[in-house]
Residue frames as a rotation matrix with the C-alpha (Angstrom) as fourth column:
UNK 1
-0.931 0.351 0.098 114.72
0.364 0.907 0.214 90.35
-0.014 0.235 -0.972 91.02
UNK 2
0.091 0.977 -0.193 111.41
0.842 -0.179 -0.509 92.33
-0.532 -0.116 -0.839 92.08
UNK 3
-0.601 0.069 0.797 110.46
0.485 -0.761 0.431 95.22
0.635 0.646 0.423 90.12
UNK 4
-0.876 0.079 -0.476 108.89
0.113 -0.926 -0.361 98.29
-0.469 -0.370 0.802 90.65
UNK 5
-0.120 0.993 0.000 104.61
0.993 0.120 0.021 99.10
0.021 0.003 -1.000 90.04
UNK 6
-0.978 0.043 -0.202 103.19
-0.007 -0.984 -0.177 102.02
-0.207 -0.172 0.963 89.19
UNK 7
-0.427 0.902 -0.067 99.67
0.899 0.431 0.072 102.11
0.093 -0.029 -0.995 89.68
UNK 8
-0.734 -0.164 0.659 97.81
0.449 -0.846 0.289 104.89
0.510 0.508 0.694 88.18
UNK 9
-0.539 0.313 -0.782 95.51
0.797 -0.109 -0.594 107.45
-0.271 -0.944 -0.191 90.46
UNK 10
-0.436 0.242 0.867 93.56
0.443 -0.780 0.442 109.88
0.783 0.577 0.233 88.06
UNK 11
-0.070 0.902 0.425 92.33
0.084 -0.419 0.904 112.62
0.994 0.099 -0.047 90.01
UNK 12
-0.153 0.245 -0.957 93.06
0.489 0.860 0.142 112.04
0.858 -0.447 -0.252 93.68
UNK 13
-0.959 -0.283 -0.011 93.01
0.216 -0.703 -0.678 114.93
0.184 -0.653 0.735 95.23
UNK 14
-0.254 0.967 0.034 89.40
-0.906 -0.250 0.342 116.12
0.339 0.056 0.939 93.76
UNK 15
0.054 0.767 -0.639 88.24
-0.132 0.640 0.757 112.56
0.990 0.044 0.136 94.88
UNK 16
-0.096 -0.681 -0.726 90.01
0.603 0.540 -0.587 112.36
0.792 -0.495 0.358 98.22
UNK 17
0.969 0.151 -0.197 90.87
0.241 -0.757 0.608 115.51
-0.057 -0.636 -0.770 99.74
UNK 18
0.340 -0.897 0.281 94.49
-0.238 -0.371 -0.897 117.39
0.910 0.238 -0.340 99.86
UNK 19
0.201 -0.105 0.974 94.66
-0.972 0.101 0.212 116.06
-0.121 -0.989 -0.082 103.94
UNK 20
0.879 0.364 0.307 93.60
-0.218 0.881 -0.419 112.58
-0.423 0.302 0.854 102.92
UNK 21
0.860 -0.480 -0.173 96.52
-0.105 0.164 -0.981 112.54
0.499 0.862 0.091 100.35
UNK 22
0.081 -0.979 0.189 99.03
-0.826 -0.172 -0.537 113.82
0.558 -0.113 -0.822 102.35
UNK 23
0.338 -0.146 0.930 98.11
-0.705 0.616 0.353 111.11
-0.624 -0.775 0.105 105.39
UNK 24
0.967 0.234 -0.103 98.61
-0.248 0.763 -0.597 108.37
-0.061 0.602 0.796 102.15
UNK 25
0.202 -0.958 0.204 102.18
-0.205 -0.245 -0.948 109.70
0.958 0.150 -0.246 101.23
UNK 26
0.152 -0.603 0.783 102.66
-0.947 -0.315 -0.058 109.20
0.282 -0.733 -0.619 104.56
UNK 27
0.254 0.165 0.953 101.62
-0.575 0.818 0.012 105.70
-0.778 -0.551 0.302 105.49
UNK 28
0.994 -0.068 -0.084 102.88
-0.010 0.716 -0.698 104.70
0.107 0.695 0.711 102.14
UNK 29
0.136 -0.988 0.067 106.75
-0.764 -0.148 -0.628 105.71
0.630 0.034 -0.776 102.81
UNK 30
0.218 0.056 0.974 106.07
-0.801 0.580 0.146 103.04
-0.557 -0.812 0.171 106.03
UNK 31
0.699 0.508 0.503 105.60
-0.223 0.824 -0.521 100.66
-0.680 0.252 0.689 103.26
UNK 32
-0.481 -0.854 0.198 108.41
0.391 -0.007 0.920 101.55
-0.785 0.520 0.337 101.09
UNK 33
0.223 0.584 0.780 105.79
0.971 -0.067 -0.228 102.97
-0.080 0.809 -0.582 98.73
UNK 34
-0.802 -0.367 -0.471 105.71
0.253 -0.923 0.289 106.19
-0.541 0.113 0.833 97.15
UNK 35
0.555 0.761 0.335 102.25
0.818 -0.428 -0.384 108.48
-0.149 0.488 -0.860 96.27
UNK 36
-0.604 -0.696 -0.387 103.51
0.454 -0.701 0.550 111.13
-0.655 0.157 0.739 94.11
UNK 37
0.504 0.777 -0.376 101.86
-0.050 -0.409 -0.911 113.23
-0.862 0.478 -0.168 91.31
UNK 38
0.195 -0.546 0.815 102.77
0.780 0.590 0.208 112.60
-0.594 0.595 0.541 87.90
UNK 39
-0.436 -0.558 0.706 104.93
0.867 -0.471 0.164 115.34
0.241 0.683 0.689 86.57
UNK 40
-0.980 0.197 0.008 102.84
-0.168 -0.810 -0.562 118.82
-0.104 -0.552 0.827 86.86
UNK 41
-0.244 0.959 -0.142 99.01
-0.156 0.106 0.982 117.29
0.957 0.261 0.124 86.03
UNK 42
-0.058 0.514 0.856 96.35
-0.997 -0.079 -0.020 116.67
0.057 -0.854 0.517 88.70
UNK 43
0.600 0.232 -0.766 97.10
-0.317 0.948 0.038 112.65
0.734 0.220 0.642 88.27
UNK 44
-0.068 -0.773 0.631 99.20
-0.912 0.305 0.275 111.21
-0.405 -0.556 -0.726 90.93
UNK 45
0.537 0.145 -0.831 100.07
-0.404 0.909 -0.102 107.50
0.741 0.390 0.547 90.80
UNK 46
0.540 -0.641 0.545 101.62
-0.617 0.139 0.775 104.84
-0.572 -0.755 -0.321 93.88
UNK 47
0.376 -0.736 -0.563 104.66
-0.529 0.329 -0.782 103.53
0.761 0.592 -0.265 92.82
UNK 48
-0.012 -0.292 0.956 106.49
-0.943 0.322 0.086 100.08
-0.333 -0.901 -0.279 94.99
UNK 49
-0.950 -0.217 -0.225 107.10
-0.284 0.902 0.326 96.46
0.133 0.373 -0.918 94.65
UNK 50
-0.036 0.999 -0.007 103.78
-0.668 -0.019 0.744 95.20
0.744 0.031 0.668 94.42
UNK 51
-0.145 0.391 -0.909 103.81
0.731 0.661 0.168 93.22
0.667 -0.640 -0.382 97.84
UNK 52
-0.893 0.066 -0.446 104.31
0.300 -0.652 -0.696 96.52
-0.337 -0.755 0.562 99.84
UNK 53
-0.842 0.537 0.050 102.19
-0.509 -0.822 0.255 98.18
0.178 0.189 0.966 98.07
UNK 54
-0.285 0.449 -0.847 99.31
0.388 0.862 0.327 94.99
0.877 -0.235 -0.420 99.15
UNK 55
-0.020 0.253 -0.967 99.91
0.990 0.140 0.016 95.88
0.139 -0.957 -0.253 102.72
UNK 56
-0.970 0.083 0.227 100.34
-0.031 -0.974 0.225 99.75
0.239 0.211 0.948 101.78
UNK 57
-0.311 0.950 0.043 95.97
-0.458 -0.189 0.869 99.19
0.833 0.250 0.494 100.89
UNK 58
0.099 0.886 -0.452 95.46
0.488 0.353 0.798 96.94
0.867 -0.300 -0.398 103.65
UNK 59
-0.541 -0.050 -0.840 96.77
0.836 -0.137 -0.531 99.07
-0.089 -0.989 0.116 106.27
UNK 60
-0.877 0.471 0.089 94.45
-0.471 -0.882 0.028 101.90
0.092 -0.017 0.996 104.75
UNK 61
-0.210 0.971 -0.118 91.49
-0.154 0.086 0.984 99.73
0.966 0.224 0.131 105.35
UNK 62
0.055 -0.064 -0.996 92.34
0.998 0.046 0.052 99.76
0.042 -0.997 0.066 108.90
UNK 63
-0.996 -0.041 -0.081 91.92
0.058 -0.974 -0.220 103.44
-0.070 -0.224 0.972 109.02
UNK 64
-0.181 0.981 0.068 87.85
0.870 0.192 -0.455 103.09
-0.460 -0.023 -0.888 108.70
UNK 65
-0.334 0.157 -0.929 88.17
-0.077 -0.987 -0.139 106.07
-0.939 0.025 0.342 106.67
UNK 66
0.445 0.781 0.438 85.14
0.485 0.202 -0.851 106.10
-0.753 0.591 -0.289 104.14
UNK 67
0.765 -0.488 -0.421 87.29
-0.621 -0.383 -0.684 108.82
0.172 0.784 -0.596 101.54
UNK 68
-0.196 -0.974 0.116 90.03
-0.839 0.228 0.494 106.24
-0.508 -0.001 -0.861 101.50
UNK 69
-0.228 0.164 0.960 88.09
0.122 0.983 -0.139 104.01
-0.966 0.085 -0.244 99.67
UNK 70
0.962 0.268 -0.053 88.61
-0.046 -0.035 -0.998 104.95
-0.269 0.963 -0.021 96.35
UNK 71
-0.393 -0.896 -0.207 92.71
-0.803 0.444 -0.399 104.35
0.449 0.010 -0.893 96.40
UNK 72
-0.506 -0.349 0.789 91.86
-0.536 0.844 0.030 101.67
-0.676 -0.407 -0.614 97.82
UNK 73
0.391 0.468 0.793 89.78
0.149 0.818 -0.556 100.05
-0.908 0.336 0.250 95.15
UNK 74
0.906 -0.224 -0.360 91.71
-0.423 -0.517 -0.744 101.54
-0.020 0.826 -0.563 92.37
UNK 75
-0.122 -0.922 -0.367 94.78
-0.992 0.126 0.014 100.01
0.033 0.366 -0.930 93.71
UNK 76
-0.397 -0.031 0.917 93.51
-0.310 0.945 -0.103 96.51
-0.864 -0.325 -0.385 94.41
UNK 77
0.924 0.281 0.259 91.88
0.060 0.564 -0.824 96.32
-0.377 0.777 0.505 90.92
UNK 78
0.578 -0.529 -0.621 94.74
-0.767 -0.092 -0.635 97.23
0.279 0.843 -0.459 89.21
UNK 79
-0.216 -0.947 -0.239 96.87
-0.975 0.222 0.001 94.69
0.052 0.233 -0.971 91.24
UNK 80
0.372 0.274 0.887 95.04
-0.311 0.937 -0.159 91.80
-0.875 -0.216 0.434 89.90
UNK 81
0.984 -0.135 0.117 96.70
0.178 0.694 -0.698 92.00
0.014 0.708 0.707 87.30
UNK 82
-0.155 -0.977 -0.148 100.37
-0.580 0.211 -0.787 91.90
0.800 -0.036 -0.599 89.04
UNK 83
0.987 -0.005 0.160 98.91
-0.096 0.784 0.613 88.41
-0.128 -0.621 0.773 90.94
UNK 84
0.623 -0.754 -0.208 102.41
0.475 0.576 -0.665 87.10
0.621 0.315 0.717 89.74
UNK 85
-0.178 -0.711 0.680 104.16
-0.246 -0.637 -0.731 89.66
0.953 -0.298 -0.062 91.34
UNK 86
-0.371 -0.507 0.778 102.76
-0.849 -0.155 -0.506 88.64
0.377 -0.848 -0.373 94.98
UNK 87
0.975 -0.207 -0.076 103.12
0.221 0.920 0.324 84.92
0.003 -0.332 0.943 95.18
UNK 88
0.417 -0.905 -0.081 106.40
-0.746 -0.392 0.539 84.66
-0.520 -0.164 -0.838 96.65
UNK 89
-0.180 -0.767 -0.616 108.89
-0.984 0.130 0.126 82.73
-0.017 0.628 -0.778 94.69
UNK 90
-0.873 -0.331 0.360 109.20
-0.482 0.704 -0.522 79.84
-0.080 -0.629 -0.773 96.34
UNK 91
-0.314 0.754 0.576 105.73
0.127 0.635 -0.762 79.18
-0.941 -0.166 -0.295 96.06
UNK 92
0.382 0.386 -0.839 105.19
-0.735 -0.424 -0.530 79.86
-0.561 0.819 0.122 92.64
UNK 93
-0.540 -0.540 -0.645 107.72
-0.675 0.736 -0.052 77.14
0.503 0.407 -0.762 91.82
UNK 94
-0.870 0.131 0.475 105.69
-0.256 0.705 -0.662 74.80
-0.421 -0.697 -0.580 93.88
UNK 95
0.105 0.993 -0.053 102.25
-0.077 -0.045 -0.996 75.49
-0.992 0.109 0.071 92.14
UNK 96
-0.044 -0.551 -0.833 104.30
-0.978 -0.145 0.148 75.47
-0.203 0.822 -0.533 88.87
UNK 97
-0.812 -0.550 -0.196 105.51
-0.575 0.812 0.103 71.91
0.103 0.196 -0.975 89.28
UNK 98
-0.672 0.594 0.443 102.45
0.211 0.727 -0.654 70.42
-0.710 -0.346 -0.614 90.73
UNK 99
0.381 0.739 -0.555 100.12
-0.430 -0.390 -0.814 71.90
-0.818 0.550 0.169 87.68
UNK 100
0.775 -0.089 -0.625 102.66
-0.584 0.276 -0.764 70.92
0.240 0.957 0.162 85.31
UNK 101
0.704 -0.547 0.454 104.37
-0.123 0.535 0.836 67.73
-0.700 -0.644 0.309 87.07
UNK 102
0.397 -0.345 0.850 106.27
0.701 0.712 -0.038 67.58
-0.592 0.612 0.525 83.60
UNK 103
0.966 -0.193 0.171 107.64
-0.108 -0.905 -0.410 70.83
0.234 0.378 -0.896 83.23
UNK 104
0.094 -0.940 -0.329 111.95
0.898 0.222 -0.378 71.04
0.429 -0.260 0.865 83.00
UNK 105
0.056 -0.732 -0.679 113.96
0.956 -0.157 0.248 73.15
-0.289 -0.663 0.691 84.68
UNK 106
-0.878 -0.225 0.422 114.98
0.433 -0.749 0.502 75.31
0.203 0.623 0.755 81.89
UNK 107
-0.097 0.891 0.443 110.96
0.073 -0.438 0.896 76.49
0.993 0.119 -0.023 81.61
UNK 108
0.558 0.470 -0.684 110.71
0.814 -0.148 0.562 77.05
0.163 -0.870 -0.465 85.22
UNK 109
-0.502 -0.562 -0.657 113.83
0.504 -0.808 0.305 79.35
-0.703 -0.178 0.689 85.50
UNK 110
-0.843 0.093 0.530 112.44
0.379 -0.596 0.707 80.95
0.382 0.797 0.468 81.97
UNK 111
-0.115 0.941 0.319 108.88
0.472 -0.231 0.851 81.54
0.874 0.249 -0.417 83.33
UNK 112
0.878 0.227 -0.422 109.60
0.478 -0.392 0.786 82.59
0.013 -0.892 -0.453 87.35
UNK 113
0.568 -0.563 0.601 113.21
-0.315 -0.823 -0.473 84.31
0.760 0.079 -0.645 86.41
UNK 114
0.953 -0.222 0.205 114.63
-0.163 0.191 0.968 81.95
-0.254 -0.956 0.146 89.03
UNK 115
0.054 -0.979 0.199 118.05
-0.887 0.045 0.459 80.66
-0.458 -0.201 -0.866 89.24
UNK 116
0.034 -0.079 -0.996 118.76
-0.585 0.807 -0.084 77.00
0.810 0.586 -0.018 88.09
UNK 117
-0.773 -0.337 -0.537 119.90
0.339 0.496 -0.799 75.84
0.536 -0.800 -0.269 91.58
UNK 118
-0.813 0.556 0.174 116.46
-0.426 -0.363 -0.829 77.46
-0.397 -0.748 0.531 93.06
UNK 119
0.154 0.795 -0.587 114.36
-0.966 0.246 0.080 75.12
0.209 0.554 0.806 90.73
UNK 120
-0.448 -0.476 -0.757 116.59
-0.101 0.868 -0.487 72.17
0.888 -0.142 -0.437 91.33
UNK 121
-0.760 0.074 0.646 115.45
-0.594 -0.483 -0.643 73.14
0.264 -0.872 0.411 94.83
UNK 122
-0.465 0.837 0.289 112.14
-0.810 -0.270 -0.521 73.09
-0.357 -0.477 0.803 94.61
UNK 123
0.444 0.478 -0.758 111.72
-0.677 0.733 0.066 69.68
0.587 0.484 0.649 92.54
UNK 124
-0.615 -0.540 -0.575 113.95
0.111 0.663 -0.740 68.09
0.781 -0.519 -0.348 95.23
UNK 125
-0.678 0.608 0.414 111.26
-0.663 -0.261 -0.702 69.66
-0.318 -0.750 0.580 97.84
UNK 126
-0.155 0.938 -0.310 108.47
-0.981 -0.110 0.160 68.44
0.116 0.329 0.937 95.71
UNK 127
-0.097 -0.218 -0.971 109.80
-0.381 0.909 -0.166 64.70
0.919 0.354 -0.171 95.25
UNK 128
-0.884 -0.232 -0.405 110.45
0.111 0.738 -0.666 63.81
0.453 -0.634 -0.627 98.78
């Protein structure tokens, strides 16, 4: 149901540091993430479902480390545009229905990838 993010990193070594990096790769495997380099260039990129990879950036702003703050704005712009990706389900069908109280079924499963019987759900939640 979730996919996989890859969120380019041009450069991170020369902007970072080759220490820096490795500590990333590390605290990102915690997360289920993965910082890797792409192929043999000097680009790397973090790859993860885009909620880990959320708490991936905020547990590097709890390091107070000033050279972590480029990955860290690089990945938080890019994941405004995968907002969809971390509202959890459930609430997405909620904010769905109440925006469009006149949306069917069919277009909810077609637009959040849900089930039929997890929409049915959530308009039986909404009604009562």
């Amino acid at each position: 149901m979730t996919e996989d993010i890859t969120i380019r990193l041009p450069s991170l070594i020369h902007r970072i540091g080759g220490e820096k990096t490795k500590q990333a790769k590390t605290i990102a495997l915690q997360y289920d993430c993965e910082v890797k380099r792409v192929r043999r260039s000097r680009h790397w990129g973090v790859s993860g479902e885009a909620i880990n990879i959320q708490s991936f950036t905020e547990r590097l702003k709890l390091e107070s480390d000033i050279s972590f703050g480029y990955l860290i704005h690089k990945i938080e712009t890019a994941l405004l545009g995968h907002a969809d990706k971390l509202e959890p389900l459930e609430a997405k069908l909620v904010r769905l229905i109440h925006d469009q109280p006149n949306i069917t079924l069919s277009e909810l499963t077609h637009l959040t990838q849900c089930t039929m019987v997890e929409a049915r759900i959530a308009r039986f939640n909404i009604e009562l």
